[in-house]
N, C-alpha and C positions, 0 to 999 in steps of 0.2 A: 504494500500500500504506500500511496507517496505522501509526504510528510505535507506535502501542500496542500493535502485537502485536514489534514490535523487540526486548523482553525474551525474550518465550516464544523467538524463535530465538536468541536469546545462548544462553539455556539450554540448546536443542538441541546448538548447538554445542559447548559446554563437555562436553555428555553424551557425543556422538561422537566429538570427537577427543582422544584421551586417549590417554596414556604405553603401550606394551605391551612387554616382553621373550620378544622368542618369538613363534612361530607362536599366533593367539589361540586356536583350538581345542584342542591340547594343554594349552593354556596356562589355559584355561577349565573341562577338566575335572580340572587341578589344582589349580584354585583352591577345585570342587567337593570333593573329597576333603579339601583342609584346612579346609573348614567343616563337615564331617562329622567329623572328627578334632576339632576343636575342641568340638563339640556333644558327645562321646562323652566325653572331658577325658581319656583315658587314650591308650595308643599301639598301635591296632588289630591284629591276627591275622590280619584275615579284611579281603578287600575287594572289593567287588563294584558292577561298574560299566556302569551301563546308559544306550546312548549311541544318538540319532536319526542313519540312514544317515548323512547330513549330516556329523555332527561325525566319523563315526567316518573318514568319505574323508577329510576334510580333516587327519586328525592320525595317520594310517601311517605316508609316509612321511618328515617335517619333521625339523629336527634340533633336539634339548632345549638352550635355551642352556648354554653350558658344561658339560657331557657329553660330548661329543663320542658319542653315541648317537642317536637316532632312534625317534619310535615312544609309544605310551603305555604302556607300562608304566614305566617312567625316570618319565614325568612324573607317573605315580599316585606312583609310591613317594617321590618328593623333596616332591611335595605332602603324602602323609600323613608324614611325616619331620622338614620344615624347610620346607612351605609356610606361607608368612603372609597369612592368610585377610585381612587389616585392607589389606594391597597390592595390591588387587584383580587386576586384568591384568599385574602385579609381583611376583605371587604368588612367582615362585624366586627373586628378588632376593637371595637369601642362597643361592646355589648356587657352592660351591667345589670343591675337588678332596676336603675329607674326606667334603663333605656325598654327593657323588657315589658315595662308596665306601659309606658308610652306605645309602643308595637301592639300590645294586647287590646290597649283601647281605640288603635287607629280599627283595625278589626272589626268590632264593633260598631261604629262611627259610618267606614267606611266601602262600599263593594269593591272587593277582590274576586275578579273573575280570571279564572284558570283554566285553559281548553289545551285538550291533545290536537295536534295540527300534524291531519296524516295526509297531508297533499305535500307538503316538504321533502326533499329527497335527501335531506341532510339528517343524517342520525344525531347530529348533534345538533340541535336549533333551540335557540330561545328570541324571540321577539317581545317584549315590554313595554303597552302604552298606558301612557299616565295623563291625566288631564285635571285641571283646576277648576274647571268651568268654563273656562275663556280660551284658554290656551291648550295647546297640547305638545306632548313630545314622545319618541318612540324611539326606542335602539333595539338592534339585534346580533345575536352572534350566533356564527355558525362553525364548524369544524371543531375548533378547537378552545376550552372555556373559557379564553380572554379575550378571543380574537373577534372587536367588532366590524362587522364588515358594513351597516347602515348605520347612521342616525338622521331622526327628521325633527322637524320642529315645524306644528302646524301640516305635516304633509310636505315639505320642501327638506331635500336633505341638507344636511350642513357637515364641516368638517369639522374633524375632530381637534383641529389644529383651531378654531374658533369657541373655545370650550375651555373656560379657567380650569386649570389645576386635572386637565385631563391625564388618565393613568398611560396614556404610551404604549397600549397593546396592541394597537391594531393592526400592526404593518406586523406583526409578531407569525407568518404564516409560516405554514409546516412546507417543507420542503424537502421532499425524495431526497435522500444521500444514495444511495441505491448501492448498500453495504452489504458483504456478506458478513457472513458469521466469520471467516479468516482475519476480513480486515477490522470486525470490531475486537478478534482478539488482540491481532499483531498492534491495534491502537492501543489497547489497555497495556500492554508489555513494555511497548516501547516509547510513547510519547514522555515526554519530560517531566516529572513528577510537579517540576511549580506549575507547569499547566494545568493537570487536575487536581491540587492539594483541594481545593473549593468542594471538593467531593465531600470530604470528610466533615463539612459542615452538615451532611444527611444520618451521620452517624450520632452526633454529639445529641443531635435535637432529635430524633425519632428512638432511641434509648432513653432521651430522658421522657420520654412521652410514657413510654412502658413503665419507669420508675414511679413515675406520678400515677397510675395506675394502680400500682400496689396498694397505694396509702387509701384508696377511696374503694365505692360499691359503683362502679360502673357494668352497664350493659349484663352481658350472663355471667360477669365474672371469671372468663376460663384462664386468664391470665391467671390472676390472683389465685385460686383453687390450686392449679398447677403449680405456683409459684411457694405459697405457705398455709396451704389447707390441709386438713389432715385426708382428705379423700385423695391429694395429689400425689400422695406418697406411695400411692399405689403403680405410679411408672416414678419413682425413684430419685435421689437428687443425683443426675444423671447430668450431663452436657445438652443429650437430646433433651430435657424436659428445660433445661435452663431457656435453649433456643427459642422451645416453642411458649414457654408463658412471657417471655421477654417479648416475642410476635403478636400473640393471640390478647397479651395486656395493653399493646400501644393500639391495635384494634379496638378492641373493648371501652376504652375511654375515649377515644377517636367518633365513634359511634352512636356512642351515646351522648354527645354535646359535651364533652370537656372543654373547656377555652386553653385548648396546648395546643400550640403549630404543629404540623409536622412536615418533613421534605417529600412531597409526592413524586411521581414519577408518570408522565403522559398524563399528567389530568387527573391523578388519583392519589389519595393520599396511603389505601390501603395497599397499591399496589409499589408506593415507597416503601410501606412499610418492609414489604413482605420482602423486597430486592435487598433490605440494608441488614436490617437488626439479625440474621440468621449468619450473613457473611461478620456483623463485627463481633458477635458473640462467640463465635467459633473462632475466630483469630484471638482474640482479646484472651480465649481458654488457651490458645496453643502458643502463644507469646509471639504471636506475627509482628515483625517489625511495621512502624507506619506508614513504610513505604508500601510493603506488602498488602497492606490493609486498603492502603486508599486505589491501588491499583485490581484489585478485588472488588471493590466497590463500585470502581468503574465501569468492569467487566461485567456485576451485572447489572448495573441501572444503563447502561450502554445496549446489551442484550435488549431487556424489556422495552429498550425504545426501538430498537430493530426489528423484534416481533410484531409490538406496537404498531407500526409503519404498515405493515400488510392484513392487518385484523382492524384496525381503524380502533378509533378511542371509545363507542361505547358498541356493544355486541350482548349476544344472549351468552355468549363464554364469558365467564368467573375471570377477572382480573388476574387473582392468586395463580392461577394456572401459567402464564405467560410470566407472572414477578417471581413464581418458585422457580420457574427455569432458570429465569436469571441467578438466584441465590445460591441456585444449585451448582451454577456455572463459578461463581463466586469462592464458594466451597471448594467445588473440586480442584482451581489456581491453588488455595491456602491448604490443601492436601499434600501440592507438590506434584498436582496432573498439569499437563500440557494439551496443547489442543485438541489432537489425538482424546485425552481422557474426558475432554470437555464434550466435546463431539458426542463419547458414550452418553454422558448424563444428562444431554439434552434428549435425546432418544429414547432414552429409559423413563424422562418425564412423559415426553407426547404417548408411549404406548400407555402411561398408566392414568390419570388423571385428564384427560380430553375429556370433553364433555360435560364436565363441571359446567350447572345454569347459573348465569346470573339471574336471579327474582330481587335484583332491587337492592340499594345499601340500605340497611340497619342492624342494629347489633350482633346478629346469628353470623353477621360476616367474619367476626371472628371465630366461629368453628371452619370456614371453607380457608383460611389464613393457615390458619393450622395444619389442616391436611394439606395443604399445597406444598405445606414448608417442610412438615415431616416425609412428602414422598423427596421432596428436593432434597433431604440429607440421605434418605435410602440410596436415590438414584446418584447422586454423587459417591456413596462408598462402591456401591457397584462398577462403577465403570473406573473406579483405582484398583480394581479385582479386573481389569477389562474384560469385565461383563456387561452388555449391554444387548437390547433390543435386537430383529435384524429384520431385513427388507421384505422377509419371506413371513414376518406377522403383520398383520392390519396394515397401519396406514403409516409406516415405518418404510423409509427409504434408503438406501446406502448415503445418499449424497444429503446430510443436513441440513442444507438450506430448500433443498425438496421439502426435508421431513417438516422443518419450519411450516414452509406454504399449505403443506400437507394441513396442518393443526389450521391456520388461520382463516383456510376457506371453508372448512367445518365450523367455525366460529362465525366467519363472514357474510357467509351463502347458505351454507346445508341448515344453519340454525336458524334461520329468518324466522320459519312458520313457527318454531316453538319461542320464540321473543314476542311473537303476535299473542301464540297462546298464553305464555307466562303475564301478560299484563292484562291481557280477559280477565284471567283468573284471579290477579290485585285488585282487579275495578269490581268484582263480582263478588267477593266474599261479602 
């Protein structure tokens, strides 16, 4: 791979893994309302919010950080209230106990209308109009959950360069690197460590998420339980169980509305989660130096955005499936595997875990975290045994980046009609 495309993926990187408070989806189309609030300059009456299948499964039923609520409406109304359009994926960053009751009473006060928009061909879409009576204003974003690609005001659009203290995302578009799995390794190996030290910023802050986790009662608890419950002791105070209550706890408060950032990865925070806290805790046990670690790191938040790239940002596949790859990939560098091993334990993942449904973030997401990440350390001890899958099971190819596509168009294509089904099935209970 030549050194001179090395920048274009700093850049990637820097673009996907990034700070988020909260579930991104909710959290996405609060950020939409306060740039619709913003574009309007006054404090809307009316709100009306129109969101692609996709976003609207993924933010039912999640919990708004610091509300102790669930759901979009909490997060329309704190967005048009006291979101700060300029914090991107930070948007509630000022969400307190007053701010809370102000949102609860716009609520009340005010109609919030919310519609599934199935004419959109964009899986990821939110559109947001707001109006005072007199006035109006509307933004929306598509692909990717910062990237505004409209705003209007009155029905005329305007630029986002005409717009105080605007947050600067929107020229933020995804762009094809069109990498294999070779060159995202030989880039994790070889590029200069002061170029990705900025990695290890997803380690410090999605650890401490899991830490902070311990001390409270979030979501189903499985962190915690595995971490110092007496039922957890029935898998042992082992490495493996360290890994997964250190994962399944920064989940777990994640989920359930903690106000802790954490470093996401392609638009997700659980799918940061799951790429980081499995590679730092296993180096952190085996004394990997920090160089070792941040290039680890790389490897698989690097991975996950490669995957990413051909499965698109939201799908009826489970996130953790594509972030365990990555971790797995992570793991098997800090084992002392080389590409060759890596290769196996990408393979070992796709045959076992494909097929994992996304039904939506809320707390149970940290049991599918878990299993993602527990087959990610199976599949990585396996393939340092060079054992691995082969061409002649299922949907397992010799050539990796086959086996890759192989997973993504079963997440992309093959799984359409059951992402239709799975959101009948939310709208219907």
């Amino acid at each position: 791979m030549k050194q001179s495309n090395y920048s274009e993926i700093i850049k990637t990187i820097h673009r996907e893994v990034v700070p988020a408070i909260g579930c991104t989806e909710p959290i996405a189309v609060a950020l939409c309302t306060a740039q619709a609030v913003k574009i309007l300059g006054s404090q809307p009456t009316k709100i009306d919010a129109s969101l692609s299948p996709n976003i609207y499964k993924n933010a039912m039923g999640v919990g708004i950080p610091n509300t102790g609520m669930t759901g979009l409406p909490i997060a329309i109304a704190l967005g048009a209230t006291i979101g700060d359009a300029a914090a991107g994926l930070e948007v509630l960053r000022r969400t307190d106990k007053e701010a809370v009751e102000v949102a609860k009473a716009y609520i009340e006060q005010h109609p919030i209308k919310i519609d599934i928009n199935t004419e959109t061909d964009q899986i990821l879409y939110i559109e947001v109009t707001v109006s005072d009576g007199s006035e109006t204003a509307s933004a929306t974003i598509e692909g990717t959950h910062t990237n505004f690609t409209k705003m209007c005001r009155n029905g005329l659009p305007i630029s986002e360069s005409s717009i105080s203290g605007s947050h600067g995302e929107s020229d933020c578009q995804e762009q094809s690197l069109n990498l294999s799995l070779r060159d995202v390794y030989d880039f994790a190996m070889n590029v200069p460590i002061e170029d990705i030290e900025f990695v290890w910023e997803s380690a410090v802050m999605n650890k401490r998420a899991a830490e902070i986790s311990f001390t409270g009662d979030y979501g189903h608890g499985l962190g915690r339980l595995l971490h110092d419950k007496p039922q957890g002791s029935i898998f042992g105070k082992t490495l493996f169980t360290k890994i997964l209550s250190y994962t399944s706890g920064a989940c777990d408060a994640r989920m359930s509305g903690a106000m802790v950032p954490v470093m996401s990865n392609s638009g997700s925070g659980n799918q940061g989660i799951s790429a980081t806290i499995p590679v730092v805790i296993f180096g952190e046990e085996h004394n990997a130096s920090h160089e070792e670690l941040v290039r680890a790191l790389t490897l698989s938040h690097l991975t996950v955005i490669y995957i990413k790239e051909s499965l698109g940002r939201l799908s009826a596949l489970c996130g953790c499936v594509v972030a365990a790859t990555g971790s797995s990939c992570g793991i098997t560098h800090l084992m002392g595997g080389g590409y060759e091993e890596i290769t196996y334990a990408i393979k070992n993942m796709v045959a076992n875990i494909t097929g994992m449904i996304c039904d939506g973030a809320k707390p149970s997401c940290s049991l599918k975290v878990t299993s993602g990440v527990a087959t990610a350390i199976l599949s990585a001890a396996l393939a340092m045994e060079h054992r691995h899958t082969t061409s002649t099971e299922g949907i397992i190819d010799d050539d990796v980046d086959v086996c890759i596509r192989n997973l993504t168009d079963i997440g992309r294509c093959g799984m359409r009609e059951t992402d239709r089904l799975i959101l009948e099935i939310m709208r219907n209970k």
